[in-house]
N, CA and C atoms of all chains as a GROMACS GRO file, in nm:
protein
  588
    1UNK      N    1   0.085  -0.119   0.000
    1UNK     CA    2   0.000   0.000   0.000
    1UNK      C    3   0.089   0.124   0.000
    2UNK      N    4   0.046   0.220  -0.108
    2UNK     CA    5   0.152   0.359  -0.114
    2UNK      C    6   0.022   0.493  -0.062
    3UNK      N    7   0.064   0.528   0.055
    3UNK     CA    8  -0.002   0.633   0.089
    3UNK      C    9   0.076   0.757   0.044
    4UNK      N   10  -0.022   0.893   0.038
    4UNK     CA   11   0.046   1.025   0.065
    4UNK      C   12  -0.050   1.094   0.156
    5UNK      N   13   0.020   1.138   0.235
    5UNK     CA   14  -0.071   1.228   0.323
    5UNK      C   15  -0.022   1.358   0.315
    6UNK      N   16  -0.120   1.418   0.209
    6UNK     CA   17  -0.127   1.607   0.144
    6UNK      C   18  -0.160   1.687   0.290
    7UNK      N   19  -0.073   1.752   0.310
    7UNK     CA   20  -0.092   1.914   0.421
    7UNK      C   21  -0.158   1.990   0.337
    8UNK      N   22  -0.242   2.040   0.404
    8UNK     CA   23  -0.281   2.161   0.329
    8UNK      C   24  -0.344   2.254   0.412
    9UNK      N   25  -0.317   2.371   0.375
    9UNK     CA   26  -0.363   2.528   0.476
    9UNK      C   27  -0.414   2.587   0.358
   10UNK      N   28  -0.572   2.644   0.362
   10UNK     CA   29  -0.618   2.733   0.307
   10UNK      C   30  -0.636   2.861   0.367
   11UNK      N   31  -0.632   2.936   0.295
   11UNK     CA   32  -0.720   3.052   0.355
   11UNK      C   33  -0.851   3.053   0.446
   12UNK      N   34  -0.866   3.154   0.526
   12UNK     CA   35  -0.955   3.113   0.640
   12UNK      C   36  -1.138   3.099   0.572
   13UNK      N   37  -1.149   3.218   0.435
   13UNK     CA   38  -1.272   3.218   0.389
   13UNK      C   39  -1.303   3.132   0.267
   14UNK      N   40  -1.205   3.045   0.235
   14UNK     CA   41  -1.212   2.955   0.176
   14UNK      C   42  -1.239   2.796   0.183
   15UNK      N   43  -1.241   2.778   0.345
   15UNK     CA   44  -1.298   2.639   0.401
   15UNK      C   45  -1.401   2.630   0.342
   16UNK      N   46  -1.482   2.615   0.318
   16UNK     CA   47  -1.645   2.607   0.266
   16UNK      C   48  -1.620   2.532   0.129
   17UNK      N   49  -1.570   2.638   0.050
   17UNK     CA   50  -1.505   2.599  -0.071
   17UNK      C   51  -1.418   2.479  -0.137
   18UNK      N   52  -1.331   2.448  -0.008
   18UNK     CA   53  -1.208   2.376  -0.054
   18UNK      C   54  -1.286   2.247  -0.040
   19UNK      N   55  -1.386   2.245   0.149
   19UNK     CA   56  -1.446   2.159   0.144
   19UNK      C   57  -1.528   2.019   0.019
   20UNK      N   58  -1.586   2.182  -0.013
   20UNK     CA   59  -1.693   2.166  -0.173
   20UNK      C   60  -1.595   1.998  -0.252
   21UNK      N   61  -1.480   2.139  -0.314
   21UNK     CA   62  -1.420   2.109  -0.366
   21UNK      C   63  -1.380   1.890  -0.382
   22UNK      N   64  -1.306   1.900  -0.231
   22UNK     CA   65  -1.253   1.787  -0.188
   22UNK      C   66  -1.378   1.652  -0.192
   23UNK      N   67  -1.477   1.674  -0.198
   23UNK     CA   68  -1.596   1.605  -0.172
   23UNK      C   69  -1.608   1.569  -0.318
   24UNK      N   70  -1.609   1.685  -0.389
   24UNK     CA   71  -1.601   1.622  -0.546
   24UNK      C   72  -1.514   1.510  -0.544
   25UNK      N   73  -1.373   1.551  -0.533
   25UNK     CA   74  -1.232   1.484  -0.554
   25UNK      C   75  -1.265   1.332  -0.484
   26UNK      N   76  -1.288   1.343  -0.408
   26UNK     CA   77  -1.316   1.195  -0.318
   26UNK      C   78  -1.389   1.118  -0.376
   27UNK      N   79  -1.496   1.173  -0.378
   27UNK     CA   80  -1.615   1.062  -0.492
   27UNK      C   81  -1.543   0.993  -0.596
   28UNK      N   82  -1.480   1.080  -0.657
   28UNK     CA   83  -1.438   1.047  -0.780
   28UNK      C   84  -1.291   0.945  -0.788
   29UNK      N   85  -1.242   0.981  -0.672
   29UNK     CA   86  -1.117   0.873  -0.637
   29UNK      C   87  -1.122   0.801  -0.596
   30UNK      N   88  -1.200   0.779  -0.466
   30UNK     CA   89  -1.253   0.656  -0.442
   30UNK      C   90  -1.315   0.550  -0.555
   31UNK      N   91  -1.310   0.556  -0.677
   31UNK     CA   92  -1.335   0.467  -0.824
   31UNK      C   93  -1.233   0.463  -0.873
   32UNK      N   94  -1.112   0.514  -0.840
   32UNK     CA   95  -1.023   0.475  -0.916
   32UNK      C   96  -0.993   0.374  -0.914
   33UNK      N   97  -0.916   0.272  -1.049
   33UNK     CA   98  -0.856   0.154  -1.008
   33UNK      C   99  -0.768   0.150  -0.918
   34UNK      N  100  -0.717   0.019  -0.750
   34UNK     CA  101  -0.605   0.100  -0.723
   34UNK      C  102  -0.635   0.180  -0.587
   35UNK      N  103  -0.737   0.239  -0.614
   35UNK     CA  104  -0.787   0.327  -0.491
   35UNK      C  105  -0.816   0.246  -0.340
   36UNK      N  106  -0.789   0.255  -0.206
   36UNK     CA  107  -0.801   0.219  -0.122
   36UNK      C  108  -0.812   0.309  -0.017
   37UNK      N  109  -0.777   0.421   0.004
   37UNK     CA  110  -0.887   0.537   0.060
   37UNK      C  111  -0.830   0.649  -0.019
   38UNK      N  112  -0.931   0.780   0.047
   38UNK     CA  113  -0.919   0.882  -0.004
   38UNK      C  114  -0.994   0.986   0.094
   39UNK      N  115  -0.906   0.939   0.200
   39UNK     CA  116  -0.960   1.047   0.322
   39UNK      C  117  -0.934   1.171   0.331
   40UNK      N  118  -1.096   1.254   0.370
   40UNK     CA  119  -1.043   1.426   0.407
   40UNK      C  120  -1.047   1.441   0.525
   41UNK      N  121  -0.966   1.482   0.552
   41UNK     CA  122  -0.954   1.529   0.763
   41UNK      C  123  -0.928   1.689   0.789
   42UNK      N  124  -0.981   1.718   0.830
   42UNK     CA  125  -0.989   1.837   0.904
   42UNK      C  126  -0.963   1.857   1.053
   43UNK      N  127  -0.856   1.923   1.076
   43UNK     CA  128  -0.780   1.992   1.192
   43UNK      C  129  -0.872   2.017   1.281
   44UNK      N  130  -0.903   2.008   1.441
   44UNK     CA  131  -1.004   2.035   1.470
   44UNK      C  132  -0.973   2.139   1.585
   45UNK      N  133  -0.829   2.172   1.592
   45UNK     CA  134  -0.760   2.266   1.654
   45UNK      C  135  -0.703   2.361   1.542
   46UNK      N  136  -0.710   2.367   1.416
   46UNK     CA  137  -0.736   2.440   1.313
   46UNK      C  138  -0.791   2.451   1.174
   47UNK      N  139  -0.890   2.478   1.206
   47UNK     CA  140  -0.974   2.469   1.092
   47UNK      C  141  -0.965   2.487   0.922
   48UNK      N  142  -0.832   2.566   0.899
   48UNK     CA  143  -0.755   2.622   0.786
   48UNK      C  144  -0.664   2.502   0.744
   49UNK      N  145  -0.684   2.358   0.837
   49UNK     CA  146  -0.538   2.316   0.861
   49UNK      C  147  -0.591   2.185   0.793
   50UNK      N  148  -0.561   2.082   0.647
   50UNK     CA  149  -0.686   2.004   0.642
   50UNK      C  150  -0.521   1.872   0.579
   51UNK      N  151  -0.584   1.740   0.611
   51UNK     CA  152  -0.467   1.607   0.525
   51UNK      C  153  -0.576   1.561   0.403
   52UNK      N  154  -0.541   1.521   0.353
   52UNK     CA  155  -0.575   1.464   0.226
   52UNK      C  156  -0.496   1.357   0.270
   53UNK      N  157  -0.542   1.191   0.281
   53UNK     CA  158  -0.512   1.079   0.332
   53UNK      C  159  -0.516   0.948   0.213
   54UNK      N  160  -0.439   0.924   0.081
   54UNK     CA  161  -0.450   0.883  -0.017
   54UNK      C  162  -0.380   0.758  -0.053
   55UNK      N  163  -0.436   0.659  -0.010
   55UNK     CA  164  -0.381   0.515  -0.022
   55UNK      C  165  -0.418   0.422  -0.166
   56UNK      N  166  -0.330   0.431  -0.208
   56UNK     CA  167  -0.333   0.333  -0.359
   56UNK      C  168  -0.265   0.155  -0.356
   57UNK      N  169  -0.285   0.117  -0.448
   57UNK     CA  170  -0.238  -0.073  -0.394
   57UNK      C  171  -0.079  -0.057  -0.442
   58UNK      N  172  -0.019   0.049  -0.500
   58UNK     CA  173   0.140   0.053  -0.525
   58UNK      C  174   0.103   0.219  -0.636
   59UNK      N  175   0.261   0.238  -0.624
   59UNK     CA  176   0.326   0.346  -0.666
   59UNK      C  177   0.280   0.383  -0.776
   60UNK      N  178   0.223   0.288  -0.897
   60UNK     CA  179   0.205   0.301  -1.061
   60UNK      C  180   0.086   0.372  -1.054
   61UNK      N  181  -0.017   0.320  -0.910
   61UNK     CA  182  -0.129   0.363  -0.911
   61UNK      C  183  -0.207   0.515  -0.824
   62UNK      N  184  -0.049   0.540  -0.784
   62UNK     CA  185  -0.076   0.619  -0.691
   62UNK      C  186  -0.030   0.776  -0.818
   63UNK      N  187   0.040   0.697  -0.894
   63UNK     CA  188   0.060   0.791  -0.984
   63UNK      C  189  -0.050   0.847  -1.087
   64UNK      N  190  -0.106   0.753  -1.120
   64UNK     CA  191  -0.251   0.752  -1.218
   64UNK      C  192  -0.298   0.831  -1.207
   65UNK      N  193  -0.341   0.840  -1.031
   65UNK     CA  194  -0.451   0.980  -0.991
   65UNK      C  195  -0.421   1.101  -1.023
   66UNK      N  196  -0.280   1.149  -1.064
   66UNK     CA  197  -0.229   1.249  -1.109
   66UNK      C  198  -0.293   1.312  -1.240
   67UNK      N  199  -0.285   1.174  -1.347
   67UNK     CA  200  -0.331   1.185  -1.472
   67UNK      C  201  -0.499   1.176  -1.497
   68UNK      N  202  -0.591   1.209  -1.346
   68UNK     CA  203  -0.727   1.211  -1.415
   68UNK      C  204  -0.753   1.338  -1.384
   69UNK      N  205  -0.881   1.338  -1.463
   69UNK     CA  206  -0.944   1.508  -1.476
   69UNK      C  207  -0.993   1.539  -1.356
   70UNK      N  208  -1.054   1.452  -1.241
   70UNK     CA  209  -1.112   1.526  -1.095
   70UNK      C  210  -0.982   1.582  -1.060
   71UNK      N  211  -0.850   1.490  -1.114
   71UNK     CA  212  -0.726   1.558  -0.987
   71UNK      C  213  -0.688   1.699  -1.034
   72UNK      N  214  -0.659   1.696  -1.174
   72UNK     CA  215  -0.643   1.809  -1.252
   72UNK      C  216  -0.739   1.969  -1.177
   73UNK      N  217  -0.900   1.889  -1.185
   73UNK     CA  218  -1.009   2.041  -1.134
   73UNK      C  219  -1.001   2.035  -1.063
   74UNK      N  220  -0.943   1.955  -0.971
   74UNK     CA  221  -0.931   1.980  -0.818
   74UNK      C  222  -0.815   2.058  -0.786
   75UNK      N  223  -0.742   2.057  -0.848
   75UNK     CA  224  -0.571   2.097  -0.799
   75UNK      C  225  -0.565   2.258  -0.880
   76UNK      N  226  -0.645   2.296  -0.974
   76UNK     CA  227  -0.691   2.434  -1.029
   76UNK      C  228  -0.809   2.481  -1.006
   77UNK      N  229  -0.880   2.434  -0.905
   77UNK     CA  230  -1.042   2.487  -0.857
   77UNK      C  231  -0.932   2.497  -0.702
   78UNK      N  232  -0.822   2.466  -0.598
   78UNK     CA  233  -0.810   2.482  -0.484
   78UNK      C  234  -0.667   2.568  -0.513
   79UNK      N  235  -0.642   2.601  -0.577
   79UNK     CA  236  -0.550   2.674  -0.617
   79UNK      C  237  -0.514   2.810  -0.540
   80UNK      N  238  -0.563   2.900  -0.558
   80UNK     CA  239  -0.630   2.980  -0.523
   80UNK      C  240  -0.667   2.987  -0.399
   81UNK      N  241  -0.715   2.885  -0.338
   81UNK     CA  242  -0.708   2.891  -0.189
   81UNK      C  243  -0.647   2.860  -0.084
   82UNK      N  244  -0.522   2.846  -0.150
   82UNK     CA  245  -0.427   2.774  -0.118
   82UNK      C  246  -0.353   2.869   0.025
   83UNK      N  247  -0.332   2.887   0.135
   83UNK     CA  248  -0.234   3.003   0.227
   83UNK      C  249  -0.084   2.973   0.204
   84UNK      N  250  -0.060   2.842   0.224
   84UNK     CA  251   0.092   2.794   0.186
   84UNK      C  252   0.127   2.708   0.081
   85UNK      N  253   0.232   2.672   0.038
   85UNK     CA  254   0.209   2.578  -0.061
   85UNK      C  255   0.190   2.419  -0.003
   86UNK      N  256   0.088   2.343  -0.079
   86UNK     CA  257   0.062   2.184   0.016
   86UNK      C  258   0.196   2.112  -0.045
   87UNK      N  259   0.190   1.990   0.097
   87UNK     CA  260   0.299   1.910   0.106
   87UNK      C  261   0.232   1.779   0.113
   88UNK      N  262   0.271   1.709   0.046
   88UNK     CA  263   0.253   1.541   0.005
   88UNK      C  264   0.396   1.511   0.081
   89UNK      N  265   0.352   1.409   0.128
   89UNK     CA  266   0.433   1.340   0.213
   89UNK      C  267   0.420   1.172   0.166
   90UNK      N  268   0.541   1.126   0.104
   90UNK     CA  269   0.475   0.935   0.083
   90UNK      C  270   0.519   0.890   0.187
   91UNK      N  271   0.449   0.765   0.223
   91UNK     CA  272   0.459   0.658   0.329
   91UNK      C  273   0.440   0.568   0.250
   92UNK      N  274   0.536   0.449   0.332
   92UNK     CA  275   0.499   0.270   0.301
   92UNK      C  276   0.398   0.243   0.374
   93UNK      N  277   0.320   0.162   0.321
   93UNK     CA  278   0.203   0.082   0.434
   93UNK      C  279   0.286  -0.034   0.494
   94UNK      N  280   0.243  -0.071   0.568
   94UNK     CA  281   0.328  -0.182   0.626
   94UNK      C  282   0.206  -0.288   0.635
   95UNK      N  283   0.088  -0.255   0.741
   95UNK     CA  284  -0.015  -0.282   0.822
   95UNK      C  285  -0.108  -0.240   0.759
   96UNK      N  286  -0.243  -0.254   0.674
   96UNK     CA  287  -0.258  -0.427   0.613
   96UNK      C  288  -0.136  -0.411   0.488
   97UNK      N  289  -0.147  -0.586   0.476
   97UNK     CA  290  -0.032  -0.582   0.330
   97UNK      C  291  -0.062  -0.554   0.212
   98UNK      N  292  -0.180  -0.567   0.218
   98UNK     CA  293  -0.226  -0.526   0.050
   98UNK      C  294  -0.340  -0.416   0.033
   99UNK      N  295  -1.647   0.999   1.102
   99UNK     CA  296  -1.525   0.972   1.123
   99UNK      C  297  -1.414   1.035   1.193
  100UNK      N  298  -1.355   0.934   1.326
  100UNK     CA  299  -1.260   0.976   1.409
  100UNK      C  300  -1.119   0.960   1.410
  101UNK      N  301  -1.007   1.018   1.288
  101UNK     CA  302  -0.879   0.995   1.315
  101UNK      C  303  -0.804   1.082   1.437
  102UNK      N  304  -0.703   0.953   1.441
  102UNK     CA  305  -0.586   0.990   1.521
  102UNK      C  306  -0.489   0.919   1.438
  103UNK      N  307  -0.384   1.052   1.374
  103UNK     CA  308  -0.283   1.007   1.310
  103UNK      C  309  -0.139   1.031   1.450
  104UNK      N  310  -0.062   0.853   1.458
  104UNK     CA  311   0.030   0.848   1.572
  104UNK      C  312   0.159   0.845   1.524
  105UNK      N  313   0.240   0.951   1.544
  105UNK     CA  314   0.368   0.968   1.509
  105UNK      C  315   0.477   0.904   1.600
  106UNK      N  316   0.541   0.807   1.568
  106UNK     CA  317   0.620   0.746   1.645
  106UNK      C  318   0.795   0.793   1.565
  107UNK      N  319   0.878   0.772   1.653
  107UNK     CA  320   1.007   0.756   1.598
  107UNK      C  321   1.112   0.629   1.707
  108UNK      N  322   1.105   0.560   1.644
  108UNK     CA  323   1.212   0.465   1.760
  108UNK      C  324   1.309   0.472   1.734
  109UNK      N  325   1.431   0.399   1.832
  109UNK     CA  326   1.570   0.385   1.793
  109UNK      C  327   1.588   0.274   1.696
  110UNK      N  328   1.713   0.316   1.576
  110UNK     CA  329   1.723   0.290   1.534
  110UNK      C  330   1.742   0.105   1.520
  111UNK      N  331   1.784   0.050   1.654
  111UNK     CA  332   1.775  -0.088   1.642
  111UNK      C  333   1.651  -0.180   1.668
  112UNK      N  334   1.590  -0.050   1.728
  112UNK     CA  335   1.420  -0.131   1.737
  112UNK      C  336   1.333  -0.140   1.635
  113UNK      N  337   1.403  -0.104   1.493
  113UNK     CA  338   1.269  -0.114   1.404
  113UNK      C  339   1.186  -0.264   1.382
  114UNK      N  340   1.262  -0.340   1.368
  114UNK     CA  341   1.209  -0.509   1.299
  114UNK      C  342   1.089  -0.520   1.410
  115UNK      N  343   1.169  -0.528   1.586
  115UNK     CA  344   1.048  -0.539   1.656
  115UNK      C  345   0.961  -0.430   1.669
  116UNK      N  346   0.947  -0.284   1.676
  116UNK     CA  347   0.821  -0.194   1.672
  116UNK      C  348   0.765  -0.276   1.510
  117UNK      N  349   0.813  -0.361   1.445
  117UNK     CA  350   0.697  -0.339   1.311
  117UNK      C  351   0.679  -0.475   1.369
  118UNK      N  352   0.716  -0.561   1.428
  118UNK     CA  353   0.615  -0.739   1.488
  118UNK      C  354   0.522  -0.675   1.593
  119UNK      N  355   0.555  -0.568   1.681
  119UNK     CA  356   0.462  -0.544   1.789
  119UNK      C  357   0.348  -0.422   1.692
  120UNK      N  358   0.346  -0.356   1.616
  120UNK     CA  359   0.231  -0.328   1.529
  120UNK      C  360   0.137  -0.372   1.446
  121UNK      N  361   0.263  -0.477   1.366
  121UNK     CA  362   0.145  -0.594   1.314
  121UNK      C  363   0.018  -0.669   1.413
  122UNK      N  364   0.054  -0.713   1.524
  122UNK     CA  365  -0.014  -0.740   1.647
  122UNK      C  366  -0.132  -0.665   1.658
  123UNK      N  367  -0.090  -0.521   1.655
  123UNK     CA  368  -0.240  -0.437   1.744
  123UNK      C  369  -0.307  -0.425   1.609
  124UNK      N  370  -0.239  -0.344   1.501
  124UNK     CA  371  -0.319  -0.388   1.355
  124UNK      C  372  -0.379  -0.513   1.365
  125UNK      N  373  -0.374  -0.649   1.375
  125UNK     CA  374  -0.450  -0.780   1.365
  125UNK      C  375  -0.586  -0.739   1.488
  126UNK      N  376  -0.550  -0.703   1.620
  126UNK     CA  377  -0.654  -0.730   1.698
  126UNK      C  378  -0.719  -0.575   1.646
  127UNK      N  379  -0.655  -0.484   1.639
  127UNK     CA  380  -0.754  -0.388   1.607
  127UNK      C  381  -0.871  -0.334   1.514
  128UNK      N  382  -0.818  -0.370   1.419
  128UNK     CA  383  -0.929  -0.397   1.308
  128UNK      C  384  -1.009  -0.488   1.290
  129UNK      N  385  -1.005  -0.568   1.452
  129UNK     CA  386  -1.109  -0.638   1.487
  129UNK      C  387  -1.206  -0.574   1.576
  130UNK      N  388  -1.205  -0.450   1.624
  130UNK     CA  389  -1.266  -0.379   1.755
  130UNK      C  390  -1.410  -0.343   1.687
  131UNK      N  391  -1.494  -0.345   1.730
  131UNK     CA  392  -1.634  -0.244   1.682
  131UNK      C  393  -1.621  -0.087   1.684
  132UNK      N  394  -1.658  -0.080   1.559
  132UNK     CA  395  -1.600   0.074   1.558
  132UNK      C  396  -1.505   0.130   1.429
  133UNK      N  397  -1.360   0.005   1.450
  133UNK     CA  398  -1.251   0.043   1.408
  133UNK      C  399  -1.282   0.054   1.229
  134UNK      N  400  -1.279   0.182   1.151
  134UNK     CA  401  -1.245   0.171   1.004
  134UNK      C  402  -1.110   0.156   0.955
  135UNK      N  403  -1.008   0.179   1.026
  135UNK     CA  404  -0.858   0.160   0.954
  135UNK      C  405  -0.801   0.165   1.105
  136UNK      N  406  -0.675   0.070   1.058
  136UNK     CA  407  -0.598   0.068   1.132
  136UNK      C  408  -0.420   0.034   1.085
  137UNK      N  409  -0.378   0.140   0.992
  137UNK     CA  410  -0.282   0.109   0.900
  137UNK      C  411  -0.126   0.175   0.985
  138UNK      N  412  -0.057   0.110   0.953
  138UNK     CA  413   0.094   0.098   1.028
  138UNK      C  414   0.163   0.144   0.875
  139UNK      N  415   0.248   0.278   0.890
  139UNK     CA  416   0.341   0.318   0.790
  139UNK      C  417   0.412   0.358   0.801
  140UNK      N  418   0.549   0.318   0.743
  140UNK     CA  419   0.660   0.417   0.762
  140UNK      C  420   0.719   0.512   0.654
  141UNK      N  421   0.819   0.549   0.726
  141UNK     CA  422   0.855   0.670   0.671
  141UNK      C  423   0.962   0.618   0.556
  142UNK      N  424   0.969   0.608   0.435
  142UNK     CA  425   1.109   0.571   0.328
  142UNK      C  426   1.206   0.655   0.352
  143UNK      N  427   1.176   0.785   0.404
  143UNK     CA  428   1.348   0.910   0.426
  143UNK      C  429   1.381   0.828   0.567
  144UNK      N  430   1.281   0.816   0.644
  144UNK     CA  431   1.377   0.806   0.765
  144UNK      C  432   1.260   0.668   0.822
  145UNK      N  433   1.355   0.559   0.841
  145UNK     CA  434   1.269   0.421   0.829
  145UNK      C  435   1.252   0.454   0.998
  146UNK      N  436   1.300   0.523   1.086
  146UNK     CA  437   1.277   0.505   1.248
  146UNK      C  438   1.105   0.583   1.238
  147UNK      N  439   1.113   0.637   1.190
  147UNK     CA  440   0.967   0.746   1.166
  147UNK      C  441   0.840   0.626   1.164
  148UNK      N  442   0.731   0.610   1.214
  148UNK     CA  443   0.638   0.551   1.180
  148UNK      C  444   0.511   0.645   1.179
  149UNK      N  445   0.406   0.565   1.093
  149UNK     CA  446   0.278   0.699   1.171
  149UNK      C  447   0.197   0.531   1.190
  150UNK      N  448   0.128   0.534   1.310
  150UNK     CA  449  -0.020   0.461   1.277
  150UNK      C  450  -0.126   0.569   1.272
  151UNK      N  451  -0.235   0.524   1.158
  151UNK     CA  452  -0.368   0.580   1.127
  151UNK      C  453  -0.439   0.529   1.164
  152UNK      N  454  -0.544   0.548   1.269
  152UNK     CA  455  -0.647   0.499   1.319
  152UNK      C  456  -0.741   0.561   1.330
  153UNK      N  457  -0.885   0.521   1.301
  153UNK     CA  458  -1.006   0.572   1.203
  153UNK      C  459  -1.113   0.488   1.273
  154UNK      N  460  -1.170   0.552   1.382
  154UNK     CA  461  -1.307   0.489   1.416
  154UNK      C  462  -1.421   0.575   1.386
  155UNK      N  463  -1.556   0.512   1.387
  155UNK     CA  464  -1.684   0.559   1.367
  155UNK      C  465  -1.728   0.677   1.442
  156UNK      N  466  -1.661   0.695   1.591
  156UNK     CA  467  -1.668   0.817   1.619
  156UNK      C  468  -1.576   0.823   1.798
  157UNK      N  469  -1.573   0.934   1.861
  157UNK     CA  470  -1.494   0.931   1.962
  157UNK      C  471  -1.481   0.817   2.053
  158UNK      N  472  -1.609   0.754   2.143
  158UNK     CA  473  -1.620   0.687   2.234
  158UNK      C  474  -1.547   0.566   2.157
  159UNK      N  475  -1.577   0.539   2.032
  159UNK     CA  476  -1.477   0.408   2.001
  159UNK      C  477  -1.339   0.413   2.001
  160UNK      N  478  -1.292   0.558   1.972
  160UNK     CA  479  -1.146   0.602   1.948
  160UNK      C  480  -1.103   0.556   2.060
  161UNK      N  481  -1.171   0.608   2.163
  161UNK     CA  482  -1.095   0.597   2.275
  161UNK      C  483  -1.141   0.459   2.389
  162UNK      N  484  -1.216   0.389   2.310
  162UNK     CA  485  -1.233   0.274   2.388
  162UNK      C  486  -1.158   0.164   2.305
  163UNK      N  487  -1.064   0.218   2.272
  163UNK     CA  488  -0.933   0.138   2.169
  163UNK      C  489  -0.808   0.154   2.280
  164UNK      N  490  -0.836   0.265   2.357
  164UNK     CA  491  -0.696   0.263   2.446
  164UNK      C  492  -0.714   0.168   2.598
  165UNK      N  493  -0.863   0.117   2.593
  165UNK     CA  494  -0.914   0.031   2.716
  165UNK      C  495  -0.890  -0.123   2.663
  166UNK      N  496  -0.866  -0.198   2.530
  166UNK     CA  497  -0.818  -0.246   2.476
  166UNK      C  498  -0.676  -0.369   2.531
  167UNK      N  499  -0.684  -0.517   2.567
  167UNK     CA  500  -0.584  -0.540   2.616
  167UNK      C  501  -0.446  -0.556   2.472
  168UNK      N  502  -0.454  -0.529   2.371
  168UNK     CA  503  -0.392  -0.550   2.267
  168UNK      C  504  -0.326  -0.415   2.274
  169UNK      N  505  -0.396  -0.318   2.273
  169UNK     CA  506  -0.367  -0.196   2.276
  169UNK      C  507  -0.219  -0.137   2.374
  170UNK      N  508  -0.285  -0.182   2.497
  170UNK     CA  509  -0.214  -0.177   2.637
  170UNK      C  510  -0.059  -0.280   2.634
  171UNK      N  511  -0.080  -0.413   2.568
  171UNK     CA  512  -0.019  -0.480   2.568
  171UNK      C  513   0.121  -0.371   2.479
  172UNK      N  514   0.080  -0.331   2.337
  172UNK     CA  515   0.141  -0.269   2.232
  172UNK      C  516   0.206  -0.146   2.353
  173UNK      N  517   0.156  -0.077   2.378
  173UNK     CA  518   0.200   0.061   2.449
  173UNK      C  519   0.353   0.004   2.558
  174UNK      N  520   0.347  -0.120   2.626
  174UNK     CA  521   0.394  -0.136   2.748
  174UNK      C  522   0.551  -0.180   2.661
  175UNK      N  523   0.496  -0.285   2.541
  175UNK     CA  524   0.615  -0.336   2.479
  175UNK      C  525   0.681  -0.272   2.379
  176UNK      N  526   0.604  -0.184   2.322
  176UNK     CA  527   0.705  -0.050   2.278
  176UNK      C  528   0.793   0.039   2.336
  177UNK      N  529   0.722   0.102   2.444
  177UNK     CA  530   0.799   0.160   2.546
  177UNK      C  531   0.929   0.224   2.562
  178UNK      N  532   1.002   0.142   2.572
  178UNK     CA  533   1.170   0.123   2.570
  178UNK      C  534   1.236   0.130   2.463
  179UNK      N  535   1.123   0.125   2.335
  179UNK     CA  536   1.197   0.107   2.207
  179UNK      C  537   1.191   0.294   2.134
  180UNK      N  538   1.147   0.404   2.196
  180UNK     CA  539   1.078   0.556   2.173
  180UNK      C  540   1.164   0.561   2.180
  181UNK      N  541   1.270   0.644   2.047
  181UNK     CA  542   1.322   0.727   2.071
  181UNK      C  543   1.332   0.921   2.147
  182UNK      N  544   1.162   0.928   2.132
  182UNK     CA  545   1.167   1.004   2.197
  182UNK      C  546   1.015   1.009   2.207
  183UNK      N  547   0.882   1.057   2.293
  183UNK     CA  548   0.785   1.076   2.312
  183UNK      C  549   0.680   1.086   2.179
  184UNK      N  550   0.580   0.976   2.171
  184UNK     CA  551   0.492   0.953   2.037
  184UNK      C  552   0.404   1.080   2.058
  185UNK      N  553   0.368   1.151   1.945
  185UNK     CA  554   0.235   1.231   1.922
  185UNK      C  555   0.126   1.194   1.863
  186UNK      N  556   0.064   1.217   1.940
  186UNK     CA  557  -0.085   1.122   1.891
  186UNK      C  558  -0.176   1.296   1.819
  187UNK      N  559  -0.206   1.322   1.696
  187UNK     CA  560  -0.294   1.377   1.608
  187UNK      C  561  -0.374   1.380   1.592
  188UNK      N  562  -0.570   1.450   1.656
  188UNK     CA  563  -0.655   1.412   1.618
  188UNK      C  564  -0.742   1.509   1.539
  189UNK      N  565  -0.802   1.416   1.429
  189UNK     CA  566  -0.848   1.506   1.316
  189UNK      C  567  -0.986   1.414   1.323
  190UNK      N  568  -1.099   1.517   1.241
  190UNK     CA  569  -1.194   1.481   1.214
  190UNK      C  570  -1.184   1.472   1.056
  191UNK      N  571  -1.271   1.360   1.051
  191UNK     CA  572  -1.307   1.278   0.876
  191UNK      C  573  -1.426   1.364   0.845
  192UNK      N  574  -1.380   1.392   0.741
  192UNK     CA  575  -1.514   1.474   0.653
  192UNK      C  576  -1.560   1.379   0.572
  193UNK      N  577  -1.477   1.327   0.485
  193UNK     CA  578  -1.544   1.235   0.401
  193UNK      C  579  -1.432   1.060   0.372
  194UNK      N  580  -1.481   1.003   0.387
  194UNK     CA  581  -1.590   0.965   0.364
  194UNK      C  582  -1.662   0.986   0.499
  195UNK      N  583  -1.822   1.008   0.467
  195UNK     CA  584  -1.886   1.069   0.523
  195UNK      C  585  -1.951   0.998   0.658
  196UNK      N  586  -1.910   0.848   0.691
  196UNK     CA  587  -1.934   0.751   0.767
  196UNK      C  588  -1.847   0.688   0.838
   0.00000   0.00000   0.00000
């Protein structure tokens, strides 16, 4: 399992939005081939403060999501609301194996 | 949805056993009522780095994971292996929405 867990800080009047946004993105990743979550979490000691939690069955597939159109409107519809620039972070899964 | 993302770092000779004593609470834990994930990952820059992700249905289960004798067992036999004090992260799940 290849996770990334995305940081991300928006702007404070843009939660609503990014929310929106991410709810699209999820639906739509969660179908990907490959896909094994596609969690949104929200900071609950800061609300600006949100992970994007993205587990694929290996690397080829974690790459894919790059190349579809939700990731594309998602990554130029949150643009813009962006406060810092986001950080993807990869992890190995260890725990489950597949 | 209730994460707690757990940042561990051990010494460097404890990795093999912190990943036999995680596999462990991963097996009993994602047996608990409640539990949606319970994934063990490490870090590829720095293999002492671990995070566990743990994802229940909502608080009272989160935390009736630490009343848990698997749990307790994991905490006592790690212990000695911290390189320095774990941070436990708690975020709320937006989506998926359950």
């Amino acid at each position: 399992m290849q996770v990334t867990m995305v940081h991300v800080t928006v702007k404070p009047e843009a939660i609503q939005e990014f929310i929106a946004a991410c709810r699209d993105n999820h639906e739509a990743s969660i179908r990907e081939p490959g896909n094994l979550r596609f969690d949104v979490l929200q900071d609950p000691t800061l609300p600006t403060h949100f992970v994007l939690y993205e587990a694929y069955v290996g690397v080829a597939e974690a790459l894919a999501h790059k190349e579809t159109t939700h990731y594309q409107v998602w990554r130029d519809t949150v643009a813009p609301m962006m406060a810092e620039p986001r950080r993807g972070i990869p992890m190995n899964g260890l725990f489950p194996e597949s």
